[in-house]
N, C-alpha and C positions, 0 to 999 in steps of 0.2 A: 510158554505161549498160551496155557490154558486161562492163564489169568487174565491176561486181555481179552479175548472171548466172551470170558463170562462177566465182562465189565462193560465190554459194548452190546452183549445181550438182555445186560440188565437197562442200558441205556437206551437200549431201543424199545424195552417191553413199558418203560416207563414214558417216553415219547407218546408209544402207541395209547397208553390209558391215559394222559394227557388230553389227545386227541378225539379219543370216545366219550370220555367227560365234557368236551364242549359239543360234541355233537348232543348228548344227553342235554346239555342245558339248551341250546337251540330247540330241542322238539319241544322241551315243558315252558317256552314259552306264545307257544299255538294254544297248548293247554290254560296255563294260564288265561288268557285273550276270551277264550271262551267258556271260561269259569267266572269269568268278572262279568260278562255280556249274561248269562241266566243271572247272576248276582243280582247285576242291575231291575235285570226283566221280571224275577221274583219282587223286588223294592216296588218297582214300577205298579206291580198287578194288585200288590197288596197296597199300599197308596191310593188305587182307585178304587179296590173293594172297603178300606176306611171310608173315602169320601161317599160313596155310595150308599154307606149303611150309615152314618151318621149326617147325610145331606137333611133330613127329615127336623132335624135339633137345630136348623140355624132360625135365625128371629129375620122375621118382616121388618126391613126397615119405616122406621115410622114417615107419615103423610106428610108434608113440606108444601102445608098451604091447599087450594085448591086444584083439583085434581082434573084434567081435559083427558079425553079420547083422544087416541094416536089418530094421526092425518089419516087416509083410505086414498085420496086421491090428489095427484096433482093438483101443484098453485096456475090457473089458468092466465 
């Protein structure tokens, strides 16, 4: 009878890490979620510190003709 014992203890102790291994994958992927979210957030910051340091380098688009003052006031 000892052999049965240790055949359904082994059966259970593997159930059990079965089971701990997907609670382990459940929690890493909260981590993930917000590994991707600063991923992003770093992309994001650095994106507008390029555009901000190289806004200076873009070109004036050229004159198209004769050039008017913006309205100020309503067409009465």
């Amino acid at each position: 009878m000892p052999v049965r014992e240790d055949a359904e203890s082994r059966a259970i102790k593997r159930l059990i890490a079965d089971i701990d291994s997907i609670d382990k994958w459940r929690d890493r992927i909260g981590r993930r979620i917000v590994a991707m979210f600063f991923g992003v957030f770093l992309f994001a910051v650095s994106l507008l510190s390029y555009v901000a340091t190289h806004a200076q380098d873009r070109v004036d688009p050229p004159a198209l003709g004769k050039q008017h003052p913006g309205v100020l006031r309503s067409y009465r």
